[in-house]
C-alpha positions as CSV (number, residue, x, y, z in Angstrom):
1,X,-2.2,44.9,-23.4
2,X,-4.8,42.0,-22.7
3,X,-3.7,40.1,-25.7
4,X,0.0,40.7,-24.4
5,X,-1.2,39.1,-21.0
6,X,-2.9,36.3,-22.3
7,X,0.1,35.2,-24.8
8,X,2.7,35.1,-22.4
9,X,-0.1,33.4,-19.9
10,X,-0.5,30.6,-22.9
11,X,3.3,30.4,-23.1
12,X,4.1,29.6,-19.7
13,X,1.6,27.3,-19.9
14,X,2.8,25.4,-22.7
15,X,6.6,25.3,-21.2
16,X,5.4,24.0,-18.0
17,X,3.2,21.5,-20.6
18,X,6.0,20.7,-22.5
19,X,8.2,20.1,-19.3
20,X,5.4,17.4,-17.7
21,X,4.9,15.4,-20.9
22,X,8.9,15.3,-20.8
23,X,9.2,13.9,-17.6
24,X,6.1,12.0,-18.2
25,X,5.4,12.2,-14.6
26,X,7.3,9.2,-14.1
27,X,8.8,7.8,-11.0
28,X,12.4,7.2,-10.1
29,X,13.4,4.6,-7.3
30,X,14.5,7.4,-5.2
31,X,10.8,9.0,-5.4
32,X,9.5,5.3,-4.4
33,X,12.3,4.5,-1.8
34,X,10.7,4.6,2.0
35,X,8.3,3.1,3.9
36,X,4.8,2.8,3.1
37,X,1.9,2.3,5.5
38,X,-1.8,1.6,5.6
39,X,-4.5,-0.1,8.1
40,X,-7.4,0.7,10.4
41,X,-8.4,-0.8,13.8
42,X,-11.7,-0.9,15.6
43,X,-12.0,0.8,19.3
44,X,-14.7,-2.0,20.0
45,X,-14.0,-4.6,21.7
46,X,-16.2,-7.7,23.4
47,X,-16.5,-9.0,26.8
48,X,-17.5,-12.0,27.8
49,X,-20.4,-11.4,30.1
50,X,-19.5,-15.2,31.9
51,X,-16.0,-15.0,32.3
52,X,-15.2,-11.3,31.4
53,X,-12.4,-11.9,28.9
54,X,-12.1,-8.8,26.2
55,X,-11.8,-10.2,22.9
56,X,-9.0,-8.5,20.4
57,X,-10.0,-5.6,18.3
58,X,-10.6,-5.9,14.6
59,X,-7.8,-3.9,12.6
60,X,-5.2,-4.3,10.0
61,X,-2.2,-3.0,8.5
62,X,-0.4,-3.1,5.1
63,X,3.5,-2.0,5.1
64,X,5.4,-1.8,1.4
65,X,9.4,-1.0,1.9
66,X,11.1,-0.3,-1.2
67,X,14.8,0.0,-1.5
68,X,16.8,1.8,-3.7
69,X,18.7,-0.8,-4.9
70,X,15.0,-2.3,-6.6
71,X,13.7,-4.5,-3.6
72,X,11.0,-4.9,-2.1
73,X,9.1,-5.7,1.0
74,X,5.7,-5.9,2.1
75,X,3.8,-7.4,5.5
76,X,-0.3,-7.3,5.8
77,X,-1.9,-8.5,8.9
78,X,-5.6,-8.6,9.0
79,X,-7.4,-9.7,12.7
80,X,-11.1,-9.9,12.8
81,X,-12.8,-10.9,16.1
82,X,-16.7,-12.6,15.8
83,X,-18.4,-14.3,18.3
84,X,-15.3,-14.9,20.9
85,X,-13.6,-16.3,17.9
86,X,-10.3,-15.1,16.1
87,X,-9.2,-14.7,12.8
88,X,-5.8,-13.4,11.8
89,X,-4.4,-13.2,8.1
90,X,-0.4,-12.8,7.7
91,X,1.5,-12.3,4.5
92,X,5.2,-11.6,4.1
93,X,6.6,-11.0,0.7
94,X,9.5,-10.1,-0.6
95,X,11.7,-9.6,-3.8
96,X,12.4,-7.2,-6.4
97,X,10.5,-4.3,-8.3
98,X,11.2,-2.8,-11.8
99,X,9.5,0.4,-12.6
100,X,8.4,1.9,-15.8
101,X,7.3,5.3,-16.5
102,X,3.8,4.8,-14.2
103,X,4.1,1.2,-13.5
104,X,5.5,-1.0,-11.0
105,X,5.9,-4.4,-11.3
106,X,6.9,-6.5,-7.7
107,X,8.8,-10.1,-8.4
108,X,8.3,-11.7,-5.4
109,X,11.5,-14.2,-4.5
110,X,8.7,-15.2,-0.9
111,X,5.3,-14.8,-0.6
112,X,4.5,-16.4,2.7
113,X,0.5,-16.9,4.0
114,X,-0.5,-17.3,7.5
115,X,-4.2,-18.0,8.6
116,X,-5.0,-18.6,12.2
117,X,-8.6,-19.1,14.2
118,X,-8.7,-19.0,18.0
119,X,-11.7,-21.4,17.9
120,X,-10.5,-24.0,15.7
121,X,-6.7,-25.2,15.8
122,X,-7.1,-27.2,12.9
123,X,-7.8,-24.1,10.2
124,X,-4.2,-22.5,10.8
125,X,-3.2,-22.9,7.8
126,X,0.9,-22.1,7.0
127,X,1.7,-21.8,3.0
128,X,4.6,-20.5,0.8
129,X,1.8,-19.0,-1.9
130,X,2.7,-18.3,-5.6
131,X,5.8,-16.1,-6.7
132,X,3.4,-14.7,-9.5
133,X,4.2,-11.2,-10.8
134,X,2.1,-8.2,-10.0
135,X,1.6,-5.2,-11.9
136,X,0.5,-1.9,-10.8
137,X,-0.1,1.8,-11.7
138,X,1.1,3.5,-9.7
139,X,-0.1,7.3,-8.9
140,X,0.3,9.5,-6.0
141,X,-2.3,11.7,-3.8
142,X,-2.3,14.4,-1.4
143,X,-4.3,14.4,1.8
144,X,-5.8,17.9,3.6
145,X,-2.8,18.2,5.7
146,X,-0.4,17.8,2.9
147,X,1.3,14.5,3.3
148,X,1.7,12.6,0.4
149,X,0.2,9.2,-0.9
150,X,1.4,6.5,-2.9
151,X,-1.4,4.6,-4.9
152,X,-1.2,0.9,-6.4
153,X,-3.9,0.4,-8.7
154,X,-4.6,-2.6,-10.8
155,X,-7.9,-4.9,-11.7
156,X,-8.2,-5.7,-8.1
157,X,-8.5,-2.5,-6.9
158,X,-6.3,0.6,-5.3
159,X,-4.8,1.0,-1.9
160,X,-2.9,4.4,-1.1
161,X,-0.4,4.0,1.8
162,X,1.0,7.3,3.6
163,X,5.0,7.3,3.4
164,X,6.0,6.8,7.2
165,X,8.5,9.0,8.8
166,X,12.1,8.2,7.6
C-alpha cells in the first residue's frame, strides 16, 4: 500500500514537473501589465536652530508602468537632504519592452535626467541621457502578507517593486 502511495505521490509530482518546465515559468504581457512601485522616506527631518526652517526629508521612489500593448514607463525621484542642502535626482523614461521567456528588455524612445541642489544653482543639471537598451531577468516574490513582487535583476543589481492597486 506504501509503495502504491509513494508512486502516485512521484506521479503527481512529475505532471505538475512536466507542466512547469512547459510553461517555463515564463511571463506574458498581461502577467507584467500594471503599475509597479518602490521607494523609502526618512521621518527625520532638520531644523535650523537660527532661523527654524525644517529641511525636506530624505526618500525616494521608483514607479515602472507596463502596458499591454509592450510600452513602458518608468519615473525615479531620489531627494537627499545634508547640511541645509538639497539634492534631488529625476529620471523619466519611456518606450517599449519585448519579453522573452524570463527576460525583459526596455527600449527606451526618452530617457530624461534631472539633478538639482538647493545650495548651488549652478549644479542643476537638465540632460536627455542615452536611449541604450536594458536587459533584465525578471523573477517574482512574495512578501508575509501575500502581495506579490516583481524583480528586475541584471549586473547592476535587483529591485523588486510591489504591483500598486489597479
Amino acid at each position: 500500500m506504501y509503495k502504491d502511495l509513494a508512486l502516485i505521490l512521484f506521479l503527481i509530482g512529475a505532471a505538475a514537473m512536466a507542466a512547469i518546465a512547459q510553461t517555463g515559468g515564463e511571463f506574458s504581457r498581461l502577467d507584467l501589465t500594471g503599475t509597479w512601485s518602490t521607494g523609502g522616506m526618512s521621518m527625520l527631518a532638520d531644523r535650523n536652530t537660527v532661523t527654524g526652517a525644517t529641511t525636506p526629508s530624505n526618500g525616494n521612489t521608483q514607479k515602472y508602468v507596463f502596458g499591454p500593448d509592450g510600452k513602458f514607463s518608468f519615473v525615479g525621484y531620489l531627494q537627499s537632504t545634508m547640511y541645509g542642502c538639497t539634492t534631488a535626482l529625476f529620471n523619466d523614461k519611456q518606450g517599449k519592452y519585448e519579453l522573452d521567456g524570463n527576460t525583459i528588455t526596455l527600449i527606451p524612445a526618452k530617457n530624461f535626467w534631472r539633478n538639482t541642489n538647493s545650495c548651488s544653482a549652478a549644479a542643476t543639471k537638465e540632460r536627455n541621457y542615452t536611449l541604450e537598451r536594458e536587459t533584465f531577468e525578471i523573477r517574482t516574490k512574495t512578501d508575509e502578507y501575500g502581495k506579490n513582487y516583481l524583480c528586475l535583476a541584471n549586473v547592476k543589481g535587483e529591485t523588486c517593486y510591489r504591483k500598486d492597486a489597479d
